[in-house]
C-alpha positions as CSV (number, residue, x, y, z in Angstrom):
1,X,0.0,0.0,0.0
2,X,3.0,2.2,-0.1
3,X,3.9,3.0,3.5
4,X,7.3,3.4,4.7
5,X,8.4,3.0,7.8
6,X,8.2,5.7,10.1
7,X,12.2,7.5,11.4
8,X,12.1,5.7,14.5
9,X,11.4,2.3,12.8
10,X,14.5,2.1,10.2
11,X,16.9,1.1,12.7
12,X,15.0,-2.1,13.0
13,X,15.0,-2.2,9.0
14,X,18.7,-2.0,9.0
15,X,19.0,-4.8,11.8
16,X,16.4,-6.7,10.0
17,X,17.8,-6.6,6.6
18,X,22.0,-7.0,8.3
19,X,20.3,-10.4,10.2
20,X,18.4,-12.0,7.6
21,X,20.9,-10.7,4.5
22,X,20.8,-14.0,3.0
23,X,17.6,-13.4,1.8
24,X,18.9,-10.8,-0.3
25,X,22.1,-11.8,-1.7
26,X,22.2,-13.9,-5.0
27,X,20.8,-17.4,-4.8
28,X,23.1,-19.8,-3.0
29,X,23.6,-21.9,-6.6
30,X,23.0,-25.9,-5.6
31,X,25.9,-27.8,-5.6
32,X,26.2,-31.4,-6.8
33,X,28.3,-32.8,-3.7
34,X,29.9,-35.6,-4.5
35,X,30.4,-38.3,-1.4
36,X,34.3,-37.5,-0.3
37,X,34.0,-40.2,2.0
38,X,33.5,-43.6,-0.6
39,X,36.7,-46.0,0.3
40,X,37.0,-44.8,3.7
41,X,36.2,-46.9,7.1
42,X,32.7,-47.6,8.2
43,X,33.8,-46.3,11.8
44,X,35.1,-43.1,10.1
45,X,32.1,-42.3,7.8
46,X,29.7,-42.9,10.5
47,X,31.7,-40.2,12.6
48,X,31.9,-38.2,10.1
49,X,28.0,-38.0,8.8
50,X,27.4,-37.6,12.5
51,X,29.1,-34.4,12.6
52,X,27.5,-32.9,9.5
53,X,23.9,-34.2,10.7
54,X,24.6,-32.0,14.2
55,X,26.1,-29.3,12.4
56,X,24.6,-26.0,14.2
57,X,23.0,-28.3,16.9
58,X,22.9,-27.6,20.3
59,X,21.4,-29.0,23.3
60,X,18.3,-27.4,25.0
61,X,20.0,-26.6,27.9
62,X,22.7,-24.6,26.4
63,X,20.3,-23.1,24.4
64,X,17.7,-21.6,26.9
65,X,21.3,-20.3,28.8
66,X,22.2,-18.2,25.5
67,X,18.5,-17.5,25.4
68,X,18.5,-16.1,29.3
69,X,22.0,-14.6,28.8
70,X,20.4,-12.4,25.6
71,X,17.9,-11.0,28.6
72,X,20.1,-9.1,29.8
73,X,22.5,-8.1,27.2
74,X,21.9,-6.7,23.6
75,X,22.4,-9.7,21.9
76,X,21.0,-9.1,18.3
77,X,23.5,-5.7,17.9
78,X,27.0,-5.7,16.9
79,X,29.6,-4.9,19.1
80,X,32.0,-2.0,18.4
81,X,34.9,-4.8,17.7
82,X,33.1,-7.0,15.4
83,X,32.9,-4.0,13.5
84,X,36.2,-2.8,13.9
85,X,37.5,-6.4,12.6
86,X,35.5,-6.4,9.6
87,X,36.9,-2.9,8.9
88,X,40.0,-4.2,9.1
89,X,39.7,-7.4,6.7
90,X,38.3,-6.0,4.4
91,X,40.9,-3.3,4.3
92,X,43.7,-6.3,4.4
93,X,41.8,-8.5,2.0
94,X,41.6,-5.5,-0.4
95,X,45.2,-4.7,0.0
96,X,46.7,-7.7,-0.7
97,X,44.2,-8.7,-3.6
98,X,44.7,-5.3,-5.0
99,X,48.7,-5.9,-5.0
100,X,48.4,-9.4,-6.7
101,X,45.3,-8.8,-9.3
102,X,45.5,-5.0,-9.7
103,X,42.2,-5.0,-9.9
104,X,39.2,-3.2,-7.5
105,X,37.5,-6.1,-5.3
106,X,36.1,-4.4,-3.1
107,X,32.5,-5.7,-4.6
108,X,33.5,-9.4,-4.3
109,X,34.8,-8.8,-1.1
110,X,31.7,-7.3,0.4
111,X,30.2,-10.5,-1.2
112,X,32.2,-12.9,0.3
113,X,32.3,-11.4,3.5
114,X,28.3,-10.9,3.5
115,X,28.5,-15.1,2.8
116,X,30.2,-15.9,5.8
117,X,28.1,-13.5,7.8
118,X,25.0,-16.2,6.3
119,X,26.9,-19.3,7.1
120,X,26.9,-18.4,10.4
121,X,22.9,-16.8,10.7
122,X,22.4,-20.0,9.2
123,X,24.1,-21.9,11.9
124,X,22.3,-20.1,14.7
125,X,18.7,-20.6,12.3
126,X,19.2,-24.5,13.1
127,X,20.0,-24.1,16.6
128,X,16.6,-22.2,16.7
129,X,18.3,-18.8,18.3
130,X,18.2,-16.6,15.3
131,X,15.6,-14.3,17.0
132,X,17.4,-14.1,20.5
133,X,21.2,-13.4,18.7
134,X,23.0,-12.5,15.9
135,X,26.1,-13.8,14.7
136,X,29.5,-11.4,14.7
137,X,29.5,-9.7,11.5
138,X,32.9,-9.3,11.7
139,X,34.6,-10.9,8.5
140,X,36.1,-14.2,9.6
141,X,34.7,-18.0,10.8
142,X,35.1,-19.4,13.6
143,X,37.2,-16.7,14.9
144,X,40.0,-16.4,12.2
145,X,39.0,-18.4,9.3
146,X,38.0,-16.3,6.0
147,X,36.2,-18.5,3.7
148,X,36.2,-18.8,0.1
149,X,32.4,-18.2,-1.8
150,X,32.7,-21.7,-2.5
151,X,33.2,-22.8,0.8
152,X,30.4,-20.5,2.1
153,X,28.3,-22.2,-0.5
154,X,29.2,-25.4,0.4
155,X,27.8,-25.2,4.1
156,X,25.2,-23.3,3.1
157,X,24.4,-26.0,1.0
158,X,25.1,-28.4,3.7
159,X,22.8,-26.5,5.9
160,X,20.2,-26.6,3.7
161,X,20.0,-23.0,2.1
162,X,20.5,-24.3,-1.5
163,X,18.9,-22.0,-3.8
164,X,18.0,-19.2,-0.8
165,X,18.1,-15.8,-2.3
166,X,17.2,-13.4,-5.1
167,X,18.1,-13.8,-8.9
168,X,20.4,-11.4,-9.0
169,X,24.3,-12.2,-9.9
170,X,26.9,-12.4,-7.5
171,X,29.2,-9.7,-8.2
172,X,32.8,-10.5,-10.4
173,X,36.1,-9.9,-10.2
174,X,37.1,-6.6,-11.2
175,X,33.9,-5.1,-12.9
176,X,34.7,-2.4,-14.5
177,X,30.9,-1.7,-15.5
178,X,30.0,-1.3,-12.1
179,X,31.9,0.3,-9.0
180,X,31.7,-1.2,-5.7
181,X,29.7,1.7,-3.7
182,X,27.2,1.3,-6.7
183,X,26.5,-2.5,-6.7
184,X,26.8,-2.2,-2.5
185,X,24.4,0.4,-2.3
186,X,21.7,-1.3,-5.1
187,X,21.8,-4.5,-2.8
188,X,21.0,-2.5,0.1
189,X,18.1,-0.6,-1.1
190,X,16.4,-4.0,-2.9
191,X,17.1,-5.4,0.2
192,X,15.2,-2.5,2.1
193,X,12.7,-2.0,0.1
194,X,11.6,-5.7,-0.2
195,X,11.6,-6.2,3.5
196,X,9.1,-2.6,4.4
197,X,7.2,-4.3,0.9
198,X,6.8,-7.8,2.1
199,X,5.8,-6.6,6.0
200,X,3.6,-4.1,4.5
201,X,1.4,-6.7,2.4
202,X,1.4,-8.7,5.4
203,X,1.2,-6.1,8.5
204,X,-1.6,-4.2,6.3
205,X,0.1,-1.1,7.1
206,X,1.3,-2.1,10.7
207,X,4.7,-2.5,9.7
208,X,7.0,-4.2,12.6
209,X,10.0,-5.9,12.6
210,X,9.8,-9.5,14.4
């Protein structure tokens, strides 16, 4: 019906549209996985599919303690040093791929950072505490690992977000036809606009953000 949401309310937006990202990024392409673990032990396979089945799992008990911990603190922000890091490897990222390509990344950076970030929401999706906490936007996995867009797409996959996102894509190398702050700043209105659109068809003008 054309409402926007009101001053007060775009901070939510922004949160909104930061914690649920994936849903505005390009589609997660499907990946034909291939089983790496034909030949091995029986033992060693079972081990192994155990861990990928309780990927992102958690018991109840550790999750009603993150849930009564997130009472008290402001658990679905980022902290000043989560975005301090991701300042910072992005800067180094850029630097180094900027020395070795002399090409402008920034774009596929953002991409591959804003990947990560949806490995990780989707981790805390399946331990059912995406609405109590957000992940650490802050660049790296599992504290100092920076993943590749295929590895991101391979959990992602794994995790059962094959196919999640918008047809839109993902940015490449070096495009000349396109600068960075551009490309950024057309994913972050889509996304913005899409999620006030979507909650006002379904809100009927009482747009909130869950």
């Amino acid at each position: 019906d054309g409402n926007i949401p009101t001053f007060n309310e775009i901070p939510d937006v922004i949160e909104a549209v930061i914690r649920e990202g994936g849903k505005y990024l390009p589609k997660v392409p499907t990946l034909l996985i291939k089983d790496p673990l034909i030949g091995i032990a029986h033992d060693l396979v079972k081990a192994a599919k155990e861990f990928v089945i309780h990927l992102g799992v958690i018991s109840p008990e550790v999750g009603r303690i993150i849930k009564s911990v997130c009472e008290k603190f402001k658990c679905m922000e980022q902290s000043k040093d989560n975005i301090a890091m991701k300042n910072i490897v992005t800067k180094k990222i850029f630097e180094f791929e900027k020395a070795v390509t002399g090409k402008d990344n920034t774009d596929n950076i953002n991409f591959r950072l804003d990947r990560t970030m949806q490995v990780k929401q989707a981790l805390l999706e399946k331990a059912n505490l995406s609405n109590v906490v957000t992940a650490a936007d802050n660049g790296v996995f599992e504290s100092d690992v920076l993943l590749t867009e295929h590895q991101s797409n391979f959990l992602l996959n794994e995790l059962g977000k094959a196919g999640e996102g918008v047809d839109v894509p993902p940015p490449s190398l070096g495009d000349a036809e396109s600068t960075a702050k551009e490309s950024t700043a057309k994913l972050k209105r889509f996304a913005l606009i899409t999620h006030v659109q979507n909650d006002n068809k379904s809100a009927e003008g009482n747009w909130s953000v869950q």
